[in-house]
N, C-alpha and C positions, 0 to 999 in steps of 0.2 A: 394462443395468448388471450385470459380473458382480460375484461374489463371489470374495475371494482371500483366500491366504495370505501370509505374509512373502516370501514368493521370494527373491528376489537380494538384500533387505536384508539390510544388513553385521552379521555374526556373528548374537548373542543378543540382540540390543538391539531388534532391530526384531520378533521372536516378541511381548519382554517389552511393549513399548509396545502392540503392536495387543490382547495384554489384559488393560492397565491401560484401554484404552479402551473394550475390549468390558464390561468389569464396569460403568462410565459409562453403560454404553446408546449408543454409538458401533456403528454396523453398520458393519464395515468392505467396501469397496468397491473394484474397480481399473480403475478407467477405459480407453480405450485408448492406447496407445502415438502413433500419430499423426494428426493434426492439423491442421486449415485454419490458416495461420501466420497468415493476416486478422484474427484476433480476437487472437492474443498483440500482434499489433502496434499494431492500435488501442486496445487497452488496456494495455498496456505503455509503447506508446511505443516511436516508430522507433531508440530506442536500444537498445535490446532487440536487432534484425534481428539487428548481427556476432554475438549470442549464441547463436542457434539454430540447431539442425541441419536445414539446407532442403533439402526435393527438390521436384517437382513429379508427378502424377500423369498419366496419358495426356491426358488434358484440357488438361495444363498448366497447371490449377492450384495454387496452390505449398502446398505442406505441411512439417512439422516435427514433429520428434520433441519428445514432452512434453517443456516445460524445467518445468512445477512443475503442482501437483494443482488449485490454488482453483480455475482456470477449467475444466480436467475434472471436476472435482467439481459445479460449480456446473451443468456440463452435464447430467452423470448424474441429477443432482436433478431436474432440472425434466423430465427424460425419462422419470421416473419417478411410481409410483400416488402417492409423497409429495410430487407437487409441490401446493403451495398448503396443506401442514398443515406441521408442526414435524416437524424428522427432524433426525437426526445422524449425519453419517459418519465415520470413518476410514477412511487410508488407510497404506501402507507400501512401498515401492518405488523401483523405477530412475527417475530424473528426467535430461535432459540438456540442457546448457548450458555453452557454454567461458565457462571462472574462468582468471584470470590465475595461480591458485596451485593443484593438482590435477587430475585427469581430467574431462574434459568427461561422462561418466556419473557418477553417484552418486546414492547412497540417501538419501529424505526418508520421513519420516512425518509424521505431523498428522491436524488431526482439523477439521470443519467442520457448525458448526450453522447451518439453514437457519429460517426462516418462524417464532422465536419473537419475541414483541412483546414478552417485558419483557427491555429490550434492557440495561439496567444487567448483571442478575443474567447473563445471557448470555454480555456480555463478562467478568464476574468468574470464573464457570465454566471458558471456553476458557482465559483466563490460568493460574488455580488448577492444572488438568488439567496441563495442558502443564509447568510447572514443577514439579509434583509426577512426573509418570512419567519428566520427565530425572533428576533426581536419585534416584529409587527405583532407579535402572539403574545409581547408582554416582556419577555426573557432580554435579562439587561447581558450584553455579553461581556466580561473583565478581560479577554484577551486572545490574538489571533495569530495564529504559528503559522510561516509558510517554510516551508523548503522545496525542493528542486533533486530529485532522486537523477534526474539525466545531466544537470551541472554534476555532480558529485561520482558519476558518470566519464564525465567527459575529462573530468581533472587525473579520476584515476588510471583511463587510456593515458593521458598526455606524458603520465611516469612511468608508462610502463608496466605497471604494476600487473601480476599473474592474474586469472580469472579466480585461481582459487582464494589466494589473498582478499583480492577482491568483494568475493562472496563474504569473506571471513569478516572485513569489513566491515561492511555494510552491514550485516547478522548483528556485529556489535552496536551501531549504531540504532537499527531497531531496540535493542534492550537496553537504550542508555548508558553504553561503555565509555569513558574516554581513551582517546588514541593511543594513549600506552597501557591502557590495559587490554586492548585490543593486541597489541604487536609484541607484548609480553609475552616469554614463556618459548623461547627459541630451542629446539633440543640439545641436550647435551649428551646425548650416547644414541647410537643406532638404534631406527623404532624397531620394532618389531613390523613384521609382515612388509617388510623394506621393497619389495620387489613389486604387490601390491601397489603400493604406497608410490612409489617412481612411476607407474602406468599410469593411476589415476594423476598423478601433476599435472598433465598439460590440458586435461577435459575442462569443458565448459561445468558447469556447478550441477547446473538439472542433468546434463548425460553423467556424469562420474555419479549422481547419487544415486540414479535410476542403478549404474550398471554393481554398485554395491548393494544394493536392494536385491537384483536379480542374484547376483552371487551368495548371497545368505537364502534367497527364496530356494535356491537351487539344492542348498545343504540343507534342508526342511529347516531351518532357523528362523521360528517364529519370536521369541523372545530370547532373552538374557539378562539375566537379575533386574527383573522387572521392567529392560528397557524393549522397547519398540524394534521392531526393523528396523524403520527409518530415523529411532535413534542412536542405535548403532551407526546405520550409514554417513550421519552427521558424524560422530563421533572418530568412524575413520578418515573422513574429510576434514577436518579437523588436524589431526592427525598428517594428511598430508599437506597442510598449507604452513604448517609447521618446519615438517623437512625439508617445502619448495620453499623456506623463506629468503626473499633475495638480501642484496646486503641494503640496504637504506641507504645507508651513509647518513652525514649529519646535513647534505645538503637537501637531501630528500624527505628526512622526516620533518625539516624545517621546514619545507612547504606547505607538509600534513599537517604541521601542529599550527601553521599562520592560515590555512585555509580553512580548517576544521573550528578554527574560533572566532570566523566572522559572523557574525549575529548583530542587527539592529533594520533601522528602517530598509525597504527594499532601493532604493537607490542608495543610498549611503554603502548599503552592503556590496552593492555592483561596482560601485568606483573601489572599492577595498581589493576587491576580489582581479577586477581589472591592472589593478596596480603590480598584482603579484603575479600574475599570469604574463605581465609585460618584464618587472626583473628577473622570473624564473625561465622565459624563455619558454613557454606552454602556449599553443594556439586555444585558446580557452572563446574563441571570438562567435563560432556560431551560434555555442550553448547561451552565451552571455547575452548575445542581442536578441534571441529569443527570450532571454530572462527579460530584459527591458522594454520588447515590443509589450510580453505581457502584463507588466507594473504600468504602462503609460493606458493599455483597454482598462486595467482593475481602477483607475486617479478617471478615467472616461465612465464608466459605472457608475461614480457617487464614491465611491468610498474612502475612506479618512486614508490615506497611504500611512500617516503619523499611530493610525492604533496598529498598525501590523507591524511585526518582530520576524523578519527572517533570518534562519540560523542556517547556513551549512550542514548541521550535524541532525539537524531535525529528521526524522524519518517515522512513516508510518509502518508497522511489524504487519505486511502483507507483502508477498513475494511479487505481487502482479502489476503494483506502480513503477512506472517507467521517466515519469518526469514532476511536473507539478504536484505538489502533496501540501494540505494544512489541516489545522487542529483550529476548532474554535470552543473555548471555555468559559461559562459563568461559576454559579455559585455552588456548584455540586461538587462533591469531594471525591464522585465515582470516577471521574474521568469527562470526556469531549463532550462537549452538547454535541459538536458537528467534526464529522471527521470527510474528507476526501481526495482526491487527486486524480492522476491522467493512470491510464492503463491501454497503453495501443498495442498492448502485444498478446490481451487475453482470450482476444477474437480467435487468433492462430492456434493457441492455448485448448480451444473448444472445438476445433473443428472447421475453422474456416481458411479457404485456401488462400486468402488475402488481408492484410493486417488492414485493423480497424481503428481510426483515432477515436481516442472514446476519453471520458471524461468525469465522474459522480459524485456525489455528497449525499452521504448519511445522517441524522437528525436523529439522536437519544430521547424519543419524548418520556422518559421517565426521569432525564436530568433539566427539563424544563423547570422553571419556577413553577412553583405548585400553583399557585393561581392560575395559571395560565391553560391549566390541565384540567381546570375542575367542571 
């Protein structure tokens, strides 16, 4: 793991943020440039693949240029004398990844806490941090998303709901679906490859995809009118969350539809949320007081609890967050200045024999206000 300086980060923005970090106790770190592309995908998600810059090594096996730091970071950690105690990184540098709006290179910063256990005050911290050194650098911020991927989690254990549903879920929620266009589309005649289809039901998401990945690898099935393997394998998962669909009923989707549209301040949202978890009969109590321990560190920070908007349905489109997730936005039309959340299961994900609470935030310094970069 070496140690870096700003380099290539755009203007004066990314000096100031690595020591608003370094004053935090963030050692800042730069991983390397590239990449086994195997683990962006499996954790990504084969929609990821068109995004990254692929080559392959004499070997042949395929690699890519960094498109973002949490999984170098998470590397460097555990390759490291701090794997298994509490450490904190920064980082600042070139990332690459083609965006339908700018250059496939550009500058991120952020910052990543590994191995502390009180996981409230954690996430309240990387929030606090991060939103304080955007706007110390100048950048006014219009508005601050939180959601909670392990509440959203725990509601859907409490109904029972299938892993694959489940998955299917949540999928839609990253790409901004509402809950009936997510549960739309029930079959109406026997699928095809039925037998298939019945084995994979009752698998966890990542074993049933892997094991239709392996089943097309096996028939040398590289592609199919243009799709991927692993868009295929979505596709027959898909496929099968369709034919496992349970019945809802009207008492169950009415949960999904009163829980999927709580959004506003984060207490206000927790008494909401509280309420229907108490008429519907849901032990919703662990997730929930973990949500509240965490809002009382984030109001202990400094921070307005009044500018943040938490929404149930909110979700960041990465497979590796497990709990806390938000978005922070100024006046760039590209997307996040700041994007983050918790990921304690990506440790195991990489190679470690023991999950790691871990925690990070990202920084777009090209959606910085231009002044602030110059």
């Amino acid at each position: 793991m070496n140690t870096a300086g700003p380099g290539s980060a755009r203007g004066s923005a990314g000096p100031a943020l690595l020591h608003h970090f370094a004053e935090a106790g963030y050692e800042t770190v730069e991983p390397p440039l590239l990449h086994d592309a195997g683990t962006f995908l499996d954790l990504g998600g084969e929609d990821i693949r068109a995004r990254l810059y692929l080559t392959t090594d004499a070997s042949g096996a395929e690699l890519c240029l960094r498109p973002e730091y949490t999984i170098p970071a998470a590397r460097a950690y555990l390759a490291s004398d701090a794997a298994g105690r509490p450490a904190a990184f920064s980082y600042c540098g070139p990332v690459f990844r083609m965006r339908a709006n700018g250059p496939g290179e550009f500058a991120q910063a952020g910052l990543e806490s590994f191995g502390r256990s009180d996981i409230a005050a954690a996430d309240a911290e990387i929030l606090a941090l991060s939103l304080d050194a955007v706007e110390r650098c100048g950048t006014r911020l219009t508005g601050v998303a939180l959601g909670d991927a392990g509440l959203v989690s725990a509601l859907l254990d409490a109904i029972d709901l299938p892993p694959l549903w489940q998955r299917r879920l949540k999928r839609g929620l990253e790409k901004g679906q509402g809950l009936d266009a997510v549960l739309r589309g029930a079959p109406t005649r026997r699928a095809e490859h039925s037998g298939l289809l019945a084995a994979l039901a009752g698998a966890e998401g990542k074993d049933a995809h892997a094991l239709v990945a392996d089943l097309l690898a096996i028939a040398g099935i590289a592609a199919v009118g243009g799709r991927s393997v692993g868009e295929i394998a979505d596709r027959f998962l898909a496929q099968v969350a369709q034919g496992a669909a349970p019945d809802f009923g009207d008492e169950r989707r009415r949960v999904l539809a009163a829980f999927f549209a709580v959004t506003g301040e984060p207490d206000r949202a927790s008494g909401q949320i509280r309420a229907l978890a108490e008429e519907a009969g849901l032990d919703l109590g662990r997730a929930l007081d973990l949500f509240d321990e965490r809002t009382g560190f984030i109001a202990a920070q400094g921070v307005d609890l009044g500018r943040l908007v938490f929404r149930t349905a909110f979700a960041r489109n990465l497979d590796y967050y497990t709990g806390f997730v938000f978005e922070a936005h100024a006046v760039s039309p590209d997307g996040p200045v700041i994007g983050g959340g918790r990921y304690d299961r990506l440790a195991q994900a990489l190679g470690s024999a023991d999950p790691v609470p871990a925690v990070g935030a990202s920084i777009w310094l090209d959606r910085l206000d231009p002044e602030t970069t110059a």
